[in-house]
N, C-alpha and C positions, 0 to 999 in steps of 0.2 A: 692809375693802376691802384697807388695805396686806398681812395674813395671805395671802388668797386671790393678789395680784399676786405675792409671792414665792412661793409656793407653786408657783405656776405657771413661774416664774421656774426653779425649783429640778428640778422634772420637765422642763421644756424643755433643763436643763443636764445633765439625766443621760442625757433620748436621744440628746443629741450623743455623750456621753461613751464610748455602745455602740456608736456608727458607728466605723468601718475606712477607712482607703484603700488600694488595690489599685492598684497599675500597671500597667495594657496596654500600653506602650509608648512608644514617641516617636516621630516622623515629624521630619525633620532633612533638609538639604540638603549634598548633596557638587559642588560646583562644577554648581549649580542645579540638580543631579538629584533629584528627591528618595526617600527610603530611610525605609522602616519599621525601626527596631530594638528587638528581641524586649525584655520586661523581663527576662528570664533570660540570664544571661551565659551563655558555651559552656565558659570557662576562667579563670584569674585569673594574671595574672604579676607578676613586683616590677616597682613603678614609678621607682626611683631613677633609672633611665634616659631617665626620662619628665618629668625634673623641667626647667622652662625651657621644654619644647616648648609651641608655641602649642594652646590648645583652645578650642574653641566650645560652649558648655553642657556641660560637662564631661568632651567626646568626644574624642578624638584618630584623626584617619582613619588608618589604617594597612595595610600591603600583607606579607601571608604569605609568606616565599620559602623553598622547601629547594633550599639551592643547595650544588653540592660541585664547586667547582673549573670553573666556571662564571662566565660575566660574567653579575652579578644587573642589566642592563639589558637583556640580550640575552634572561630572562626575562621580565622584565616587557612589553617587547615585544610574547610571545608571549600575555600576558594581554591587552594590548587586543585581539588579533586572533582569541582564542578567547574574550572574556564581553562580554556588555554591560551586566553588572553594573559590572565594574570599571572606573574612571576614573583619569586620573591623578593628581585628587584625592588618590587614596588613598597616594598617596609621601610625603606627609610624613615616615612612618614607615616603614621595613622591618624587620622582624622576622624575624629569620635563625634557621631550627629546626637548622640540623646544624654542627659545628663541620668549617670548610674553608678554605678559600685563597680562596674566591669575589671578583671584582672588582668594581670599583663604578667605571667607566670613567665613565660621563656623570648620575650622580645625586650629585653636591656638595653637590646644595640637602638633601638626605634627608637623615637620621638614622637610621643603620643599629645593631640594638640584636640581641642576638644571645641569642635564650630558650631555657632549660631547668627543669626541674624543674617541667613545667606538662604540660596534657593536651594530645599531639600535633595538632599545627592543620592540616587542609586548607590548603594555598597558596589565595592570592586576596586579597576586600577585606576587612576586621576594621575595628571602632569600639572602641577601647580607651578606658576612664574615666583620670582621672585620680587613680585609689583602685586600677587592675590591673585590675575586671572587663573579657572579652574579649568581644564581640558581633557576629555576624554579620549583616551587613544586609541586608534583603530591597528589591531595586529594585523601585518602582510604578510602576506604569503605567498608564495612565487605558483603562477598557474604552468607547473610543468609539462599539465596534460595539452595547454591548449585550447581549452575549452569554453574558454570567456572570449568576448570581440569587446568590452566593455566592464572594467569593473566601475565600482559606480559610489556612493556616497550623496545622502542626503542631501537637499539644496533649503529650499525658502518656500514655505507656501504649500507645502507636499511636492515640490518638484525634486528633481534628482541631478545630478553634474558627475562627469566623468571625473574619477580618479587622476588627481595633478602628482601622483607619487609612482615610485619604480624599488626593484632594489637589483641593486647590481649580479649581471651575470645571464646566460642567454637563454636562461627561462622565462627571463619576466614576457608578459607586465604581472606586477604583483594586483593581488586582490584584498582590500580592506576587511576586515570584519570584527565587529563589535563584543566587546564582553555579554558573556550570556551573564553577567553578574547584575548586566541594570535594568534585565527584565524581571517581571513577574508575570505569569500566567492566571489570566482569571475568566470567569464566565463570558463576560462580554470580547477578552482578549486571550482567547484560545491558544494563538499561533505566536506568542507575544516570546521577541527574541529568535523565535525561529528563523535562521538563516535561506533567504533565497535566491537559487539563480533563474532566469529569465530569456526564453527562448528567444534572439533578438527577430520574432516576428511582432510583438507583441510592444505597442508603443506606451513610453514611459516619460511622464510631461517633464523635457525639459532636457529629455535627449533624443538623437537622432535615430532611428530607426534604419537599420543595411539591410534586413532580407538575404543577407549571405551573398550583396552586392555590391562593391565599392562604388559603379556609377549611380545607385540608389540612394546610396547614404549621404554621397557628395551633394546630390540633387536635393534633396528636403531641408525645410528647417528643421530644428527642434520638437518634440511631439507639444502640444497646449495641455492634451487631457491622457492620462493616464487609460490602457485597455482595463475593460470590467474586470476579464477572469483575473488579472492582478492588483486591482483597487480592490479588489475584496480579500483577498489577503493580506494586505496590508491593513485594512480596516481591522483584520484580524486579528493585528499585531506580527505579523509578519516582517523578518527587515531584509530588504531589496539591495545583496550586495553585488551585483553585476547581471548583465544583458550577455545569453551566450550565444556559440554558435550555431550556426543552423548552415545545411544545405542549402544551395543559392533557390530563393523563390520555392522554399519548403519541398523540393523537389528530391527522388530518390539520387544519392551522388555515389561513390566509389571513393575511398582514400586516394586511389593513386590514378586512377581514370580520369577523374571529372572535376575535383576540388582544383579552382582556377586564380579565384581572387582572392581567397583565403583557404589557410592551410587545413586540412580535414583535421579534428582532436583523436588523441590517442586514447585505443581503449586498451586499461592496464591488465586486464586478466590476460592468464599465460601470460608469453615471454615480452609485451608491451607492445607488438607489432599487429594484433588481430584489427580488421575494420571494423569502424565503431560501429557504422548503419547508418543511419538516415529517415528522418532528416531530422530528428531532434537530437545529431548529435553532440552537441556540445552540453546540454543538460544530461545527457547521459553517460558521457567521459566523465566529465566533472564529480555528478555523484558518486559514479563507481570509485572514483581516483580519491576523491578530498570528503575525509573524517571531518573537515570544519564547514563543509555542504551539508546541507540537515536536508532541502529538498528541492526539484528544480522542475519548474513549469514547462511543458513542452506542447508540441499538438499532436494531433494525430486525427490525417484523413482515410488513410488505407495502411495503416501500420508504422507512423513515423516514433512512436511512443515506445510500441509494443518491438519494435526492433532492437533496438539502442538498449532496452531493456532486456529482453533475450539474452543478447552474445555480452553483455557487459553484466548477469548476475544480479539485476535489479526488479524491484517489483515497478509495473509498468500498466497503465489504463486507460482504455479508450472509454470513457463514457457514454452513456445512450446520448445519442445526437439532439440539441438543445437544452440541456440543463443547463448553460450558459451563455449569456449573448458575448458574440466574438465581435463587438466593439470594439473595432480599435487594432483592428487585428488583420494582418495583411490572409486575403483567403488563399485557399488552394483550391476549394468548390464550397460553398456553404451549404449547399443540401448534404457535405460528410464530414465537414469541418470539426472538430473537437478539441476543447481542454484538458489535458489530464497534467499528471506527474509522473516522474522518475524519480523512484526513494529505495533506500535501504530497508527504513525501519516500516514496518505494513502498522503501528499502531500512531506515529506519527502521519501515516499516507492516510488512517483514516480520519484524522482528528481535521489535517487538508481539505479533504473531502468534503467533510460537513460543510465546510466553510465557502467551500467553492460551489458546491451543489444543493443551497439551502433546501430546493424542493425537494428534495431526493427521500422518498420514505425507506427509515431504518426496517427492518427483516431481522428476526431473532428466530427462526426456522430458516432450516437449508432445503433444495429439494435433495428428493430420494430418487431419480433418475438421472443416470451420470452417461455420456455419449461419449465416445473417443473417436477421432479422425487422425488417419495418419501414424498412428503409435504401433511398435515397434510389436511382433507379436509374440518374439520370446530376447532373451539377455543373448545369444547365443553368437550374435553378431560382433559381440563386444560393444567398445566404443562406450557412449551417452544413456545404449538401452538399457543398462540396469539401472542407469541413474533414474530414467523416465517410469521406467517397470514398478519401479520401488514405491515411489509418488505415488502414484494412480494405484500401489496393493495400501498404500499410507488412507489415502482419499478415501477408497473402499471403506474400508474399516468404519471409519470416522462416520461416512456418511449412513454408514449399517446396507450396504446396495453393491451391487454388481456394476460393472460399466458394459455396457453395448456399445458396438463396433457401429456406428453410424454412415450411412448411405446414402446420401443425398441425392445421387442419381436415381436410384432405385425409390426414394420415397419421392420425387419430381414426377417423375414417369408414371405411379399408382395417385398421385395428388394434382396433377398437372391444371394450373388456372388456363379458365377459356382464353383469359387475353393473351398466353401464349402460345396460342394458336399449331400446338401440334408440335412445337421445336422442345429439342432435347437443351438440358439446363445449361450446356455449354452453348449451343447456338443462341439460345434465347439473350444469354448475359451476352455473350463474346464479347464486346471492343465496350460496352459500356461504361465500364470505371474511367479507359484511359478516355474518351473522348469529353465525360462530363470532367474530370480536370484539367483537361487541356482545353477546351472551349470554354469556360468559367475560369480559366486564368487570365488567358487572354483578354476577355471582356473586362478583366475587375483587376487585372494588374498591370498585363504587358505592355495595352495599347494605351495606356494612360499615362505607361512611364515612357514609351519611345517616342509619343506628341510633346510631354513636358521638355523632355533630354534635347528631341529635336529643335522644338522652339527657340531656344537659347543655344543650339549648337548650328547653326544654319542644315537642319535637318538631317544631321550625322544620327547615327542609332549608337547605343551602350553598347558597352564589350559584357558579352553574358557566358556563364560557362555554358559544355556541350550541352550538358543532358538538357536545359528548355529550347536548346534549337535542334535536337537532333529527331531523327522519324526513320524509326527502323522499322520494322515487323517483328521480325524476329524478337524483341524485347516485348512483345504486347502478351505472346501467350503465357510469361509466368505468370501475369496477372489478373487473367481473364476468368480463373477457376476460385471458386469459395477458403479463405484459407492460405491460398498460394504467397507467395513472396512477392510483396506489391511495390518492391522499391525498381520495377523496372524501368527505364530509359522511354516514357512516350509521354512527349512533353509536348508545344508548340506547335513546330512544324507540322506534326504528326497531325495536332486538329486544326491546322491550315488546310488541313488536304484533305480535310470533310465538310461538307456544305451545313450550313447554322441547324437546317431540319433534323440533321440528328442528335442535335441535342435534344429536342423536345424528347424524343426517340427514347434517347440513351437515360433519359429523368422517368417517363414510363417505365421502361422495364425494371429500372431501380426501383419505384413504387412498387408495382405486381410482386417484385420478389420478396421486398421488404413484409407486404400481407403476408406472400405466402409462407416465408421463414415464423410470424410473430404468429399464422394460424397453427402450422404444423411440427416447428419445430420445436422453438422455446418461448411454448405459451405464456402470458400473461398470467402471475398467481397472486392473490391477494396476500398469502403468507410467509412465500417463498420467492418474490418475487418474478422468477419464471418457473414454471414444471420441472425444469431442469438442469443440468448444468453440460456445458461440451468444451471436450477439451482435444487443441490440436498442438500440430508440434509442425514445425517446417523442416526438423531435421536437425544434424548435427555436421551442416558441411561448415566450415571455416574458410572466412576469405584476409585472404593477408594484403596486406599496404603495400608489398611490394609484387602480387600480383594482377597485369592487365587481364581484365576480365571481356574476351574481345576474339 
């Protein structure tokens, strides 16, 4: 008996023996803020200067300054008023990179230490050991909305790894984000510092990609290569602080209906209970909600952008289809696939833009034909229509032109292409949208994931939420009309239960209309881009979280 006890004894002390411990980090507080810092230092300096100064677990807060002939208070200053990373906390220390005259009028209390022979430091906040490693801290923030499935933090190699940090309390998971103090913006680095979040359709090398599906997520590795529309942003200088959510399989969902395997995000305008939309919406919670989002990557095939953007007060864009290759990028249909944004600021959305749509020719003329669909035709209703009224007498103005009330029926019917053979524009279109994404999902997601899932499950299928298995009718006609509200319920099933020929079908009549919109509506202009401009509205109905829509 005693043989076999050591024995056992002896193999238990040698699997310890082959274990490792690895550091992810530390979470730390700076005058009750609290700050992830990386286990990797950025730099190393001598510490003789450091000897005496006070630390807390072996950290000393410290403040970056390159100051030449300068008062280093009248900098610091200018750091609380451009980060909100940085605190005052962080003066214990200043660290002076260039030899000068600089003054030091009202920081007595600081310890001013003046480094060379180390690698040049961004100004801002630093956590220096008391052994010289340098560390840069990432301020948390708690995502109350919801809206991240991922926050995220640089890796190796341009890869990325999920956030090893929390902070206490039942909003987290907290989200990382870096001083805007150790950027600079330049020509070749437009977006540089710019804060971004990331639609998680959109694969980032070196995390896993859900699709707004936990049996997806679970199923894949790691991405190897970063999607375009987001390596160009980053190339931009852009920094990539989390992957959000998204409706499962970029599909329209409901807060309280449909969201199954993860929680729908909150959209905080009015009293915090309005549905965000779909399906980009966790880029769109997120901006509207967090002042330290600067801009958030989303898609949009039949209004996933341009919703979220809507009921959440944001500006929102579908791009003309192919300015960007969606490499890397789980489809919905790529004959309507699209990149855009969700942003507050329109001079930051354009400066994105350029970056993401290098071909895109700039337009310094607007046109002088202005079209409205849908718009309300006097205030008297109450409600959104003066808000909408005002706009459009605002546009007017601006643009020096009148709006016309646009008729698309009416100009179908005097314009009507041969290959629509006699049918009115609702017959013509009818089931087209939903059958080209529900037949091009299938092909390019669904069946690809329920052979893999299968294969390794002795042929079990994923648990998916309703809206990609459900086939109503009833949910088809809000989205069959130009305009209309295209987040309805016809998903899967729905193009189960049509044969592959109408696909071809349903990519026709999308082409025929697509001429006939780009001949008759909003021509083609060398200076203006199109002839003109149209503007609709879906209305001002509100759908709340706590009602089934059913």
């Amino acid at each position: 008996m005693r043989e076999i006890i050591i024995c056992i004894a002896v193999f238990i002390f040698s699997k310890f023996a082959l274990s490792s411990i690895t550091s992810l980090g530390q979470v730390v507080a700076v005058n009750t803020i609290p700050y992830y810092v990386p286990a990797v230092p950025v730099t190393r300096i001598q510490t003789s200067s450091l000897r005496g100064v006070d630390s807390t677990g072996g950290l000393v807060p410290a403040t970056v300054v390159d100051a030449s002939n300068v008062s280093i208070s009248s900098i610091v200053e200018s750091y609380a008023r451009l980060d909100d990373v940085w605190n005052d906390g962080f003066l214990g220390v200043i660290l002076i990179q260039k030899n000068n005259s600089a003054t030091n009028s009202s920081l007595n209390s600081s310890v001013i230490i003046s480094i060379h022979h180390c690698t040049v430091l961004p100004p801002g906040p630093y956590l220096v050991s008391t052994s010289g490693e340098v560390y840069q801290p990432y301020r948390l923030y708690t995502d109350f909305a919801g809206a991240f499935t991922q926050p995220l933090i640089p890796g190796s190699n341009g890869t990325f790894a999920a956030l090893p940090a929390a902070v206490p309390g039942i909003d987290s998971p907290a989200v990382a984000v870096p001083s805007r103090l150790y950027y600079t913006k330049t020509p070749s680095k437009p977006l540089a510092g710019v804060r971004l979040g990331v639609k998680d359709i959109y694969d980032i090398a070196g995390v896993r990609t859900s699709d707004g599906n936990r049996a997806f997520y679970a199923l894949h590795a790691p991405a190897n290569e970063t999607a375009v529309p987001v390596q160009r942003l980053i190339d931009a200088g852009a920094v990539v602080i989390g992957k959000m959510k998204t409706s499962q399989f970029a599909n329209g969902e409901l807060a309280t209906a449909d969201w199954v395997d993860y929680h729908s995000p909150f959209n905080p305008r009015g009293d915090g209970y309005q549905d965000p939309s779909s399906s980009s919406s966790g880029p769109g919670a997120g901006e509207a909600s967090y002042p330290w989002l600067d801009i958030a990557l989303g898609s949009d095939t039949g209004g996933s952008i341009r919703g979220p953007a809507q009921v959440q007060g944001l500006f929102g864009n579908r791009p003309s289809h192919g300015l960007v290759p969606l490499t890397n990028v789980m489809p919905l249909a790529p004959q309507l696939d699209t990149a855009g944004f969700e942003a507050r600021d329109p001079a930051l959305w354009t400066a994105a833009a350029k970056v993401l749509y290098p071909s895109l020719k700039s337009y310094s003329k607007y046109p002088k034909k202005l079209y409205t669909v849908g718009f309300p035709a006097n205030a008297s209703a109450g409600g959104s229509d003066a808000v909408v009224l005002g706009f459009l007498a605002k546009l007017e103005k601006f643009l020096a032109t009148q709006a016309t009330v646009f008729d698309y029926d009416a100009l179908w019917n005097a314009t009507r292409p041969v290959e629509a053979g006699g049918a009115s524009l609702d017959d013509f279109l009818n089931i087209t949208y939903p059958i080209i994404i529900s037949k091009e999902q299938i092909r390019l997601v669904r069946d690809p994931f329920y052979a893999e899932y299968g294969a390794l499950r002795d042929g079990r299928r994923p648990f998916v939420d309703p809206v990609p298995l459900v086939s109503h009718v009833k949910y088809i006609k809000s989205i069959c009309r130009p305009f209309a509200d295209v987040h309805g319920k016809v998903r899967w099933a729905f193009g189960d239960s049509y044969p592959n020929s109408t696909l071809t079908q349903a990519l026709h009549n999308k082409t025929v209309f697509m001429d006939w919109w780009n001949t008759h509506v909003l021509k083609p202009d060398n200076t203006t881009c199109s002839d003109s401009l149209l503007l609709y509205t879906t209305g001002d109905e509100i759908q709340y979280r706590n009602e089934y829509n059913g």
